[in-house]
C-alpha positions in Angstrom: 9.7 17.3 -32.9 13.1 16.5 -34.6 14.9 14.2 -32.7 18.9 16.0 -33.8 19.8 18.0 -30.9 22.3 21.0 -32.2 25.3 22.6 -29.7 26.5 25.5 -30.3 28.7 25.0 -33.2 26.1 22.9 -34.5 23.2 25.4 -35.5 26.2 28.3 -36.1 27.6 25.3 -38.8 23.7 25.2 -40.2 23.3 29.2 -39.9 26.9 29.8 -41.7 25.7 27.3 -44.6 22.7 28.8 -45.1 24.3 32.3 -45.1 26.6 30.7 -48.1 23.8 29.8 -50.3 22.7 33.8 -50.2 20.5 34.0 -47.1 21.6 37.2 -44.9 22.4 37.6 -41.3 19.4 40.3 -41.4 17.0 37.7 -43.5 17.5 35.0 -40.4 16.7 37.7 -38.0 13.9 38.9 -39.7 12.7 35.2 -40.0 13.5 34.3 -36.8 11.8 37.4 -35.1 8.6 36.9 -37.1 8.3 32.8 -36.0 8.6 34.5 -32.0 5.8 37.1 -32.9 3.7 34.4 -34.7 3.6 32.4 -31.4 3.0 35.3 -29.1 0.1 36.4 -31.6 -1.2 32.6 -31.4 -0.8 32.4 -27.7 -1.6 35.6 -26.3 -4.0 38.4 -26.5 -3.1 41.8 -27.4 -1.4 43.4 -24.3 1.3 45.4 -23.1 4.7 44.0 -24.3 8.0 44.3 -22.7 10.7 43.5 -25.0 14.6 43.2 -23.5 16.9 43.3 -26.9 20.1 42.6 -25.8 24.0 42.8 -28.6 24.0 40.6 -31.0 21.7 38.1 -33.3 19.6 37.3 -30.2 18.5 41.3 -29.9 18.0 41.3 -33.5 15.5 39.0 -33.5 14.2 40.9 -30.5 14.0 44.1 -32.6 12.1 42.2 -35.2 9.8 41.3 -33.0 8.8 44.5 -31.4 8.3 45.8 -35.4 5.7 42.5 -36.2 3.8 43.0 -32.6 3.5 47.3 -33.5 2.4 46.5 -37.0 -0.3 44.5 -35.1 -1.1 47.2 -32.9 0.3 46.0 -29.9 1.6 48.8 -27.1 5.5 47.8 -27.0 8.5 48.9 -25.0 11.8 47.8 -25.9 14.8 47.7 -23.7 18.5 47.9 -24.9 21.7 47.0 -23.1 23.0 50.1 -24.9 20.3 52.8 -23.7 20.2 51.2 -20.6 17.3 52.7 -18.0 17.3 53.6 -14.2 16.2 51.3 -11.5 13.2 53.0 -11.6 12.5 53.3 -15.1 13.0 48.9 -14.9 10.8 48.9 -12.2 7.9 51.2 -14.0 8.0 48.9 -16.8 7.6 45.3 -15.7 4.7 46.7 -13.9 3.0 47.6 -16.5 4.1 44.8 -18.7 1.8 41.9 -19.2 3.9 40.0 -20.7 7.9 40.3 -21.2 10.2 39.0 -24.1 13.5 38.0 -23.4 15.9 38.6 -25.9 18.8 39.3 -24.2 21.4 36.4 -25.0 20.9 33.5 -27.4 23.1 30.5 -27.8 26.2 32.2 -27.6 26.6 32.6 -23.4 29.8 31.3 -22.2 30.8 33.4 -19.3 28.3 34.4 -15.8 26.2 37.3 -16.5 27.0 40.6 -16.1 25.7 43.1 -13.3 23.0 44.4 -15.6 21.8 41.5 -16.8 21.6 39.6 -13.8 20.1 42.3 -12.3 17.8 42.7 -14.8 16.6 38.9 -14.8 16.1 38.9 -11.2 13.6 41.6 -11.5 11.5 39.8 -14.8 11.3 36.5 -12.7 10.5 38.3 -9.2 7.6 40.0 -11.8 6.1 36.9 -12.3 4.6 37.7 -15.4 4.5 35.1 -18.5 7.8 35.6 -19.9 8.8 34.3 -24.3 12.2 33.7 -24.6 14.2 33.9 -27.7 16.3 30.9 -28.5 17.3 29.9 -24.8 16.8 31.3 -21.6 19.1 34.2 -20.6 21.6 32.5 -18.2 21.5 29.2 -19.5 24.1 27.4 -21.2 22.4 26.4 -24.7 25.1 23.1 -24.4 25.0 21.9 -20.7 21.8 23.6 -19.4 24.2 25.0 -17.0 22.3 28.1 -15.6 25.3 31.1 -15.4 24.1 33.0 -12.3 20.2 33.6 -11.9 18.3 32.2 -15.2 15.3 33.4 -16.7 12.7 31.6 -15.7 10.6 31.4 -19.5 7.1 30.7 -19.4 7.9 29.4 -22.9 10.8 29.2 -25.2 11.3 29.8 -29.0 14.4 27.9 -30.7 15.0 27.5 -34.2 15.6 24.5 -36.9 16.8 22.1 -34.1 16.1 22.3 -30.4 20.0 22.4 -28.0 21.0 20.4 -25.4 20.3 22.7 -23.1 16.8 23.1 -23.4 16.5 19.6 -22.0 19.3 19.0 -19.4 18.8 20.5 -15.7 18.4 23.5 -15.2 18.0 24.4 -18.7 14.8 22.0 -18.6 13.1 23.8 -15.9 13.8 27.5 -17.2 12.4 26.8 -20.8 9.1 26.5 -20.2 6.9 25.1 -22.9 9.2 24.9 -25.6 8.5 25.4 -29.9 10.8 24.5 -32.7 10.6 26.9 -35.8 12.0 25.8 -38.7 13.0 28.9 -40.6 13.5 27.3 -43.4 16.9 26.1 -43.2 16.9 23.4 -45.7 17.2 19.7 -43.9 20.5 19.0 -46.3 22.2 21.6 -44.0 22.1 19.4 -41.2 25.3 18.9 -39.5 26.5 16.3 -37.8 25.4 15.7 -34.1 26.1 13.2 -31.3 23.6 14.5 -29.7 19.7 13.3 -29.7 16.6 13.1 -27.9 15.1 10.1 -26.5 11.6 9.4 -28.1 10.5 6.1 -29.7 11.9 6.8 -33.3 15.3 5.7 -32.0 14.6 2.3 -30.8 11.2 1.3 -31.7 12.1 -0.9 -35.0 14.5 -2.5 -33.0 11.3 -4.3 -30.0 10.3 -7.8 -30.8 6.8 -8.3 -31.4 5.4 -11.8 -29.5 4.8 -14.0 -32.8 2.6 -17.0 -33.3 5.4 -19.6 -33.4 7.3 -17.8 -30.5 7.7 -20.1 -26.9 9.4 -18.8 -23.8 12.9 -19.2 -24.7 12.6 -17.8 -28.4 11.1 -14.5 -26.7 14.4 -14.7 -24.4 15.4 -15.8 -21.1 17.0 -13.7 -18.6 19.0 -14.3 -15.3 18.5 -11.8 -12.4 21.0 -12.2 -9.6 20.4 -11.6 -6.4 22.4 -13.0 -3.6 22.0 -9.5 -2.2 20.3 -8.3 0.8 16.9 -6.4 -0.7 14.6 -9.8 -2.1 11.9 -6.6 -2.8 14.6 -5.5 -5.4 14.5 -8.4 -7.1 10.8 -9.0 -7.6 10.3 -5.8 -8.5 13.4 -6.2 -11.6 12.0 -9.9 -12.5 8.3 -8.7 -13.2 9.5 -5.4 -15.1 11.6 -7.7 -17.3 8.7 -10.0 -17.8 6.4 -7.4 -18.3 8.5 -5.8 -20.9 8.3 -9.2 -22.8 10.4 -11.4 -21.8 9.8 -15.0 -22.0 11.1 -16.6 -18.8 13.1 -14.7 -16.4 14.8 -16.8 -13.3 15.9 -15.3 -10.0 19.0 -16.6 -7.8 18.8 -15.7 -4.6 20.0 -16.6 -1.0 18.6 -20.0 0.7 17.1 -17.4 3.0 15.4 -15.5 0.8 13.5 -18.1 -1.0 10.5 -18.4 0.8 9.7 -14.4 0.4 10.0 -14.5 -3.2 8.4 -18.3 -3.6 5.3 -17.4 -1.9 5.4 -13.6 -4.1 6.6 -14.1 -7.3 4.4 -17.1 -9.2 5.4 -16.1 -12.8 9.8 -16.7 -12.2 11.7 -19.7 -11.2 13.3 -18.7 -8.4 16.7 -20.5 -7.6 18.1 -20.7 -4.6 22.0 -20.7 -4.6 24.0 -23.0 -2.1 27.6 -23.5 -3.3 29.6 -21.3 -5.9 29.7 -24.1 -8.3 25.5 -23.5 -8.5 26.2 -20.1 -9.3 28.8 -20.5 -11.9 26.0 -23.1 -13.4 23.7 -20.1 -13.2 25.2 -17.5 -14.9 27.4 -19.8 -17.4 23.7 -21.5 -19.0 23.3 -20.4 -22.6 19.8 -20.4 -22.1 19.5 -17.2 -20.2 20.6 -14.3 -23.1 21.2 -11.8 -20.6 21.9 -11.2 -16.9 21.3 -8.4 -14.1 23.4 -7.6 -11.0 23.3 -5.2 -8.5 19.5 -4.8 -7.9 19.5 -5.1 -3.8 22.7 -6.1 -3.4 25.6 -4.5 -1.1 28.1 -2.8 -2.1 31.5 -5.0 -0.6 33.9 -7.0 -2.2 32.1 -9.9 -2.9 29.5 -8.1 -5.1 32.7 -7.0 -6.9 33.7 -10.5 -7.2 30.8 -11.8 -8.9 30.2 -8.9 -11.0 33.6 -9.7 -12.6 32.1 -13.4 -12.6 29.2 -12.2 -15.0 31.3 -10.1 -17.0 33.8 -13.0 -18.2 31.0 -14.6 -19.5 30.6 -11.7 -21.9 26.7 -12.1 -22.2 24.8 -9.0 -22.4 24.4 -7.4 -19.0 23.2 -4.9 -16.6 25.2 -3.9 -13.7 23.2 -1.6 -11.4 23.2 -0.3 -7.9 25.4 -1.9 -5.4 27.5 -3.8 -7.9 28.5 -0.2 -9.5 29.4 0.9 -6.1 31.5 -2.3 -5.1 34.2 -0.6 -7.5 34.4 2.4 -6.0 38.2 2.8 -5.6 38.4 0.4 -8.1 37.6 1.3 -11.5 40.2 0.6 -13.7 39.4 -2.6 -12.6 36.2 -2.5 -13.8 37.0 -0.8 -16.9 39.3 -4.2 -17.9 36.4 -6.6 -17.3 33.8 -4.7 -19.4 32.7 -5.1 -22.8 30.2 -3.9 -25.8 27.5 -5.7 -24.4 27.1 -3.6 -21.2 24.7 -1.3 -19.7 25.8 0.5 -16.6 22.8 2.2 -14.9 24.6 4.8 -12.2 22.8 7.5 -10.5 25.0 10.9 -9.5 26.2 9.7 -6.5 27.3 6.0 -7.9 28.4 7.6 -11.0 31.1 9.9 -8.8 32.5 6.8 -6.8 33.1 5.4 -10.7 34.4 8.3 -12.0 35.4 11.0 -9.9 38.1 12.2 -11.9 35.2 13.7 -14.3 33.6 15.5 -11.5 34.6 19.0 -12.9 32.8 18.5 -15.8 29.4 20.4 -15.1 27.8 19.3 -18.3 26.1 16.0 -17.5 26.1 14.8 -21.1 29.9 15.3 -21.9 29.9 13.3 -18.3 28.3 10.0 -19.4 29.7 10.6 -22.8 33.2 10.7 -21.5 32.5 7.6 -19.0 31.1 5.6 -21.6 33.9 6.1 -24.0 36.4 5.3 -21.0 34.9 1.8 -20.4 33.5 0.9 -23.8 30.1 0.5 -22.2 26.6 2.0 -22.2 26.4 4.5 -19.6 22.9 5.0 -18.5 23.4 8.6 -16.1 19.8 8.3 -14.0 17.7 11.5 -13.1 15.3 13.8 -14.2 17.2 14.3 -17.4 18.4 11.0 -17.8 21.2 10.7 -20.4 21.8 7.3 -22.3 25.8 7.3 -24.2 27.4 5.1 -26.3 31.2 4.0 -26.2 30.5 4.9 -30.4 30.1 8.4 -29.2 26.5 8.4 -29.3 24.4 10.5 -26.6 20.3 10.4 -26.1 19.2 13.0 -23.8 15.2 12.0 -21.8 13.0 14.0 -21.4 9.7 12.8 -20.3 10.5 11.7 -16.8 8.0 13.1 -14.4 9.6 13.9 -11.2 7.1 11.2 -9.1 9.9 8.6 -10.4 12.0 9.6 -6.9 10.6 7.4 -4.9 12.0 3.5 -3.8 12.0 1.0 -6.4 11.6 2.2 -9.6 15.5 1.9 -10.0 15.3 -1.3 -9.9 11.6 -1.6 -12.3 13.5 0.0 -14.9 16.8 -2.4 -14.9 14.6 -5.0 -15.0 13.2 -3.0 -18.5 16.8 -3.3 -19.3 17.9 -6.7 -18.9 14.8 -8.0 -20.5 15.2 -6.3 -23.5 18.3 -7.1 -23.9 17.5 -10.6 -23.6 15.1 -10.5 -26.7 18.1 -9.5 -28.6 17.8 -5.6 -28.1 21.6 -4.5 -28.5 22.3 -2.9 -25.6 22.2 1.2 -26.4 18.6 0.9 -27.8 17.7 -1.5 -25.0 18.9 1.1 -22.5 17.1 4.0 -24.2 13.8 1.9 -24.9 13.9 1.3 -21.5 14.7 5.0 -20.3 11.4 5.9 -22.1 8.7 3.6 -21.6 9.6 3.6 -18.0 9.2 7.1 -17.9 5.7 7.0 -20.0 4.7 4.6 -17.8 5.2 7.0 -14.9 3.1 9.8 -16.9 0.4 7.7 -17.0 0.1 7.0 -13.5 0.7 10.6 -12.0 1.1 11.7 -8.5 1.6 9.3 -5.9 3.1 6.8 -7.8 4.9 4.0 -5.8 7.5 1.8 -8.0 4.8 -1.1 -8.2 2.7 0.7 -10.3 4.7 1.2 -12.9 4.6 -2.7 -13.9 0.6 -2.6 -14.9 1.4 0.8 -16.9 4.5 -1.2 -19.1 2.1 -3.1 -20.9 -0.6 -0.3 -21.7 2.9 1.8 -23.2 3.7 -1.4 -25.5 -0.1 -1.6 -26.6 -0.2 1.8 -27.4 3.8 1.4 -29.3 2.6 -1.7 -31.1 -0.2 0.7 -33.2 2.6 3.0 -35.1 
């Protein structure tokens, strides 16, 4: 799969240039309807077809193909928004449908759907038969994932030359089905530019340090995880995912109180226990340790604050996650004046709303991080099931293989230990976050159902094996 995701604007750009060089409106149709029926063909059996062919491009390609699957002797009924049938007529078909293709609205939804429609795609979902769509779902928003009303719910989804947004961003993600890229042959040089990409390991993978022969501890980086918090479970969890992501020493600070748990639990880190402020400052101010993580297991009160700004003048490269997000709430600008280029924040939806609740309209969850991280000059790492990594450069990766047994405890804090010990092995800090974003969630694929967040640290190094052989 090509990694360019295309808005909007972007695959109309590609379509119009192609259309320039002497390809028609009707030979993109044609082409595009034939790649849908070539899938169906490969996929299904012969049976009887439902086609919905709504205005516009998106019902042309639905017209084309109802012609392909005929020629192929296939029993088809086609549907138009402009001979539109009674209730009953509806009701008479999806029954004897076996399968349904939905070619009703492409790319181009902006608005909530009309009474037809809506009532029409409540009716092919409450069918439950397997249902092709065309380009994107009907109802959902090809750039947010946005779903306008009730969505169809695709059993799989046909898109052409580049995949959108919103085939991978919730709820778009969940109505799309299994989804296939056809190319169309829109020539590569048409391209336009995108901001937009998905995570896989083509855009980070040059970028991991491979353990060499001359290599000790401190060459393969040293990290600092902080943790005068209240969660010492947090903290051992982060310290072995950093180490088990590669990096050569990792220390923990901790309270006085705390050091027993994590002395008699965690053999491979030097744990440190902090007494006065000027052990700290030592701490976090020793050029040894290349990066630093705060947050994991702490509370969110004005002390966290305080030493998160404390970490931040030193200007290493650094994580702040969880409660250290939170101790700005109210207090972001802040925040914002402390940060720098080396930064990954990791917020959640709620943490992300105490940050920035000014961009709470925004429904799109991409244009969200995007905008955050080009607020505070920082990588914004926007946590969830469609986890979106952005750049202060403008840059946005969208995940996608996140299996939904990552909500559970813990594995918040497995995967900003990921973070911080990449960035330690001199990962800058956008590929470190989106490295991390990944392999955490192929980790969590490997291990399946029932996965608790301590798992995931004997899957990390299976992932790198299996990375280190392409």
């Amino acid at each position: 799969m090509k990694n360019e995701l295309l808005t909007t604007v972007g695959i109309r750009t590609a379509e119009t240039a192609f259309i320039r060089e002497g390809v028609s409106e009707k030979d993109l149709m044609d082409r595009a309807g034939c790649e849908v029926a070539e899938v169906i063909l490969n996929r299904f059996s012969p049976c009887s077809t439902l086609i919905m062919s709504g205005p516009g491009k998106n019902g042309g390609d639905a017209q084309v193909v109802a012609c392909y699957l005929k020629e192929k002797g296939w029993p088809v009924k086609v549907i138009t928004l402009s001979a539109f049938p009674s209730n009953e007529e509806i009701h008479q078909a999806l029954e004897q449908a076996d399968l349904i293709v939905d070619g009703f609205l492409g790319t181009g939804l902006s608005r909530p759907l009309d009474g037809k429609i809506q009532t029409l795609v409540h009716l092919m979902n409450l069918s439950k038969k397997p249902i092709v769509a065309i380009d994107i779902p009907t109802g959902i928003d090809a750039d947010s994932g946005e779903a306008w009303g009730e969505a169809v719910q695709a059993t799989m989804t046909v898109t052409f030359f580049r995949a959108r947004p919103g085939h991978f961003l919730l709820p778009g993600r969940m109505a799309t089905g299994e989804l296939f890229i056809k190319g169309i042959d829109i020539p590569e040089r048409l391209l336009p530019d995108t901001p937009y990409y998905l995570n896989t390991p083509s855009e980070w993978q040059k970028y991991l340090k491979r353990p060499q022969p001359t290599d000790h501890k401190y060459t393969r980086g040293a990290c600092l995880v902080v943790g005068n918090g209240s969660m010492p479970g947090a903290l051992r969890l982060a310290a072995m995912a950093a180490r088990r992501i590669g990096t050569g020493l990792v220390q923990i600070t901790c309270k006085s109180e705390d050091y027993p748990i994590l002395a008699s639990t965690v053999w491979g880190d030097i744990i440190f226990p902090i007494k006065t402020a000027k052990m700290f400052l030592d701490c976090v101010e020793d050029e040894r340790f290349k990066a630093l993580l705060w947050g994991t297991g702490a509370l969110s009160k004005g002390s966290t604050r305080e030493q998160a700004l404390l970490l931040l003048s030193t200007k290493k490269p650094c994580v702040l996650d969880g409660g250290a997000l939170s101790s700005f709430k109210g207090k972001t600008q802040t925040l914002i004046k402390h940060l720098h280029e080396n930064v990954i924040l990791t917020p959640h939806e709620g943490e992300f709303l105490r940050l920035f609740p000014h961009l709470a309209f925004l429904k799109n969850k991409a244009e969200k991080a995007l905008k955050a991280a080009l607020e505070t000059g920082a990588v914004v790492v926007l946590k969830g099931y469609d986890t979106i990594i952005a750049s202060p450069e403008g840059q946005v990766i969208i995940n996608a293989n996140a299996p939904a047994t990552l909500a559970t405890a813990g594995t918040g804090d497995v995967l900003a230990g990921m973070m911080v010990g990449l960035l330690a092995q001199g990962l800058p800090p956008f590929q470190a976050a989106a490295a991390a974003v990944w392999i955490h969630g192929e980790a969590a694929n490997r291990k399946g159902w029932g996965l608790i967040a301590e798992d995931l640290l004997d899957e990390i190094p299976e992932v790198l094996k299996d990375l280190s052989r392409h």
